[in-house]
C-alpha positions in Angstrom: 137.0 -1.4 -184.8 136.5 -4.6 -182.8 133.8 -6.2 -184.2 131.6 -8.3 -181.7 132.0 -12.4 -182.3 128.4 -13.0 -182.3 128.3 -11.1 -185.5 131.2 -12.5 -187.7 130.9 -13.5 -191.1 132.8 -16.8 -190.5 130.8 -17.9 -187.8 127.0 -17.2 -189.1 125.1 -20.0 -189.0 121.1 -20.5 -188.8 119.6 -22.4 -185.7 118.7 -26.1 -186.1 115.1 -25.0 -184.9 115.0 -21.9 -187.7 114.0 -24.7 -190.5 112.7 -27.8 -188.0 109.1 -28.4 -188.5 106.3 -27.0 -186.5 104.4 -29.9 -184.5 101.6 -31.1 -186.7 101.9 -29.7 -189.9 104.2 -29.8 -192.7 105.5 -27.0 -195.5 104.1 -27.9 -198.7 104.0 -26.4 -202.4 101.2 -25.6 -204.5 103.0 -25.4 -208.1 101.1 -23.0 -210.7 101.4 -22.8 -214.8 105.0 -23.4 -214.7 107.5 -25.6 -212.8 109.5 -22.4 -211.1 106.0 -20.9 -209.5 105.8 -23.0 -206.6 103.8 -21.5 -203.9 104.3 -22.5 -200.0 102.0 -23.2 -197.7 101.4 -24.6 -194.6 99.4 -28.1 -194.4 98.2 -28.7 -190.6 96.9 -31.9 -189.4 94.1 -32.7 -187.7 92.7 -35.4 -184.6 89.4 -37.2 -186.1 86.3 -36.3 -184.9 84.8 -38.8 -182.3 81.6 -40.3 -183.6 79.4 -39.1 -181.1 80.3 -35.4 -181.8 80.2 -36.0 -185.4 76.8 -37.5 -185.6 74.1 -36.7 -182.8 72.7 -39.5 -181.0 76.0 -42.0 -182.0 78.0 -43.8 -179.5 81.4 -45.8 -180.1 82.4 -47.0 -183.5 85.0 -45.4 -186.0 85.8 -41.8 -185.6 85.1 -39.3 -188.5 88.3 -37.8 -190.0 89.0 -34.5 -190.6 91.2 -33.3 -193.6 94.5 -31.3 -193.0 93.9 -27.5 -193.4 96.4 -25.2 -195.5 96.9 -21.4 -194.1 99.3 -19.0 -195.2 103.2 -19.5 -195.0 105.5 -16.9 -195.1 108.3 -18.0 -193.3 110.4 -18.7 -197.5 112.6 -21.6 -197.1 112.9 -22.0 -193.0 111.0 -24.3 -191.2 111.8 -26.5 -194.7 113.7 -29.6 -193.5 114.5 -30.1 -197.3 116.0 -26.5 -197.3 119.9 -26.3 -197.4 120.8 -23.0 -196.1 123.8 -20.9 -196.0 123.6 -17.2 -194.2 126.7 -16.6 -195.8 125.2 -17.0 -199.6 121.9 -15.6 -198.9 118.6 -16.8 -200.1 118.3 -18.2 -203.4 117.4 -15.8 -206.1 113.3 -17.0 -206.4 112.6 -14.1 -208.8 115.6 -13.8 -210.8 114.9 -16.0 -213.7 111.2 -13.9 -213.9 112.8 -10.3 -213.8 115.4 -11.6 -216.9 112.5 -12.4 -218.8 111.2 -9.4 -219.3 114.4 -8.0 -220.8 113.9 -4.7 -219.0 116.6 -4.3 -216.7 120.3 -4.4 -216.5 122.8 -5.7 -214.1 125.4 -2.8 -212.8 129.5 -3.3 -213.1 129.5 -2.3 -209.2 127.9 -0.1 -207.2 127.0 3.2 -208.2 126.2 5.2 -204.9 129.1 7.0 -203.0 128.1 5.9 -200.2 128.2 2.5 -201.6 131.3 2.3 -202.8 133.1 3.6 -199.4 131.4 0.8 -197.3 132.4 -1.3 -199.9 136.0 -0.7 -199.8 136.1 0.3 -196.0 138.2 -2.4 -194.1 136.9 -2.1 -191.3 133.6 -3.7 -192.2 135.7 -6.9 -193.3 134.9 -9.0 -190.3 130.9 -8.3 -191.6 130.6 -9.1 -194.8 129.4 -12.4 -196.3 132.4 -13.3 -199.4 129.3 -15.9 -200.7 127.1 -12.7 -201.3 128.0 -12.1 -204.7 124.4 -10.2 -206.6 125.1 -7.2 -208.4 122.9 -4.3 -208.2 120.1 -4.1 -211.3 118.7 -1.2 -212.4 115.7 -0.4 -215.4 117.0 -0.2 -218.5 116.7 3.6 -219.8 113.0 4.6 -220.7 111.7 1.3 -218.7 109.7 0.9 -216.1 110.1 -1.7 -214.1 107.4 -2.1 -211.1 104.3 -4.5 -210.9 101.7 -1.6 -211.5 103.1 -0.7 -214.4 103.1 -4.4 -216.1 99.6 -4.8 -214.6 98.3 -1.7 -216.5 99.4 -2.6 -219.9 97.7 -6.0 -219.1 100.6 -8.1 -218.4 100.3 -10.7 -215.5 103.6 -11.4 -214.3 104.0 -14.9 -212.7 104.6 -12.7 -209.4 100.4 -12.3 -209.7 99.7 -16.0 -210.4 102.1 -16.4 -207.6 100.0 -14.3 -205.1 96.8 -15.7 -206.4 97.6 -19.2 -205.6 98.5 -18.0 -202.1 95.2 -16.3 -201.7 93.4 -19.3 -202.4 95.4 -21.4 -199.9 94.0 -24.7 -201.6 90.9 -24.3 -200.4 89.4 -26.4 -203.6 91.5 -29.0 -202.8 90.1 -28.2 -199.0 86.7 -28.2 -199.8 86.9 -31.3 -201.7 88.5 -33.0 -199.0 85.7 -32.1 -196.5 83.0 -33.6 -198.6 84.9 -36.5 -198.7 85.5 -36.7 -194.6 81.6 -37.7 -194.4 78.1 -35.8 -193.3 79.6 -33.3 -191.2 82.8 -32.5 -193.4 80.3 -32.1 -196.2 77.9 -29.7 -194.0 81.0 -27.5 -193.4 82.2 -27.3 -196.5 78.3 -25.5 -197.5 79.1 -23.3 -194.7 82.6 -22.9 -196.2 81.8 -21.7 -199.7 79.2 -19.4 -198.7 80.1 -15.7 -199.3 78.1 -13.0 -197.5 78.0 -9.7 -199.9 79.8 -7.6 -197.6 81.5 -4.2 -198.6 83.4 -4.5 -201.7 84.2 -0.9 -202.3 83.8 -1.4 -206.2 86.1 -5.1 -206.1 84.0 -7.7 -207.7 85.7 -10.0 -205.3 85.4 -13.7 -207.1 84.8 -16.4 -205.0 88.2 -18.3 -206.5 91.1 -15.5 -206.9 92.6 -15.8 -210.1 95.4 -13.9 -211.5 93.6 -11.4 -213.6 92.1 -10.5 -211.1 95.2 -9.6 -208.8 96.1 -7.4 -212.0 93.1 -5.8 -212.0 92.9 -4.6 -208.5 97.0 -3.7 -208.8 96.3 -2.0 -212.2 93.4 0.1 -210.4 95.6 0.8 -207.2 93.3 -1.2 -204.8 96.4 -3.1 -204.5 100.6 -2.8 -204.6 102.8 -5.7 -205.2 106.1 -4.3 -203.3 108.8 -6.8 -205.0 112.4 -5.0 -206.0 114.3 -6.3 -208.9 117.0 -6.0 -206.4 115.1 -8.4 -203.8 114.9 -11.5 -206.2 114.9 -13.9 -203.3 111.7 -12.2 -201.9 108.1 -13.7 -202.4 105.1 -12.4 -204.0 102.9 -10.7 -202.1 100.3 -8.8 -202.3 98.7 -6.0 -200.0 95.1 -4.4 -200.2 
């Protein structure tokens, strides 16, 4: 097989402008009840408010400032200029020390698939493979089960939920706070902010601050799914429905 160049092993690399910045904001994290839950988001700056749009009537004089606001990033470490990444190595296991924890899974000798096993030992894919790649597959210990439903209906929140409630939050206390702080108009729109209209729940008693019971609740009752494999350690909570 001739394998093409622009997919070699040995010459993977990620693109300068894969973890560069993006103009006027900055990745930051939001750490939770323990030093290994830290959450990413993405802080975005803003231009101060002229004084004449921030209070009627006003001309000149200082301009009102308006606090940076914090959406969702999903982009793991890229567009980090702290990260240090290597294609070849993968992403760093984020998960890995979480899934131990709970002592209910087991790490394989090799691969157990057929099919696994002849890819594995098939030459021809030399020139593909990535020699700093070196997880071995996990599986649920027998009788286990090993999925975030499961732990979420015997009442267990994993830090995989606090995880995906800090995200949901997206710092908006911190936001909110900040506003009333900016002056009249910041603390006008941060009223408008923390108002919730009633909406459509469908049964969720949706809190006005998501905590992490109650991302176990909605998973437990199947309002939600949690898709994280114990074989995808590097891969963030998150959380859909």
């Amino acid at each position: 097989m001739n394998a093409n160049e622009k997919f070699l092993a040995a010459s993977a690399h990620v693109d300068e402008a894969a973890i560069a910045p993006l103009p006027n904001s900055r990745k930051v994290y939001i750490e939770g009840s323990r030093p290994d839950i830290r959450v990413p988001m993405r802080e975005i700056s803003q231009d101060d408010t002229p004084l004449m749009f921030a209070t009627p009537g006003a001309t000149g004089g200082a301009a009102e400032p308006n606090p940076p606001i914090y959406v969702y990033d999903c982009s793991g470490p890229y567009s980090d200029p702290a990260a240090k990444i290597d294609i070849r190595s993968g992403l760093s296991a984020l998960r890995q020390q979480w899934i131990e924890e709970r002592g209910d899974t087991e790490v394989l000798d090799d691969l157990s698939s057929e099919f696994g096993r002849q890819r594995a030992a098939d030459p021809r894919l030399d020139a593909l493979r990535f020699p700093g790649l070196h997880r071995k597959p996990r599986r649920a210990k027998a009788g286990a089960n090993v999925t975030q439903m499961h732990y979420a209906r015997r009442g267990i929140i994993t830090p995989e939920m606090e995880y995906i409630a800090i995200r949901e939050n997206m710092n908006r206390a911190a936001y909110v706070e900040s506003l009333k702080a900016s002056g009249p108009t910041g603390a006008k729109m941060a009223a408008l902010l923390t108002r919730q209209h009633p909406g459509q729940s469908f049964g969720a008693a949706i809190p006005e601050v998501i905590t992490p019971e109650f991302v176990r609740d909605e998973v437990a009752r199947g309002r939600a799914i949690i898709p994280n494999n114990i074989n995808h350690p590097e891969s963030e909570p998150m959380i859909i429905g």
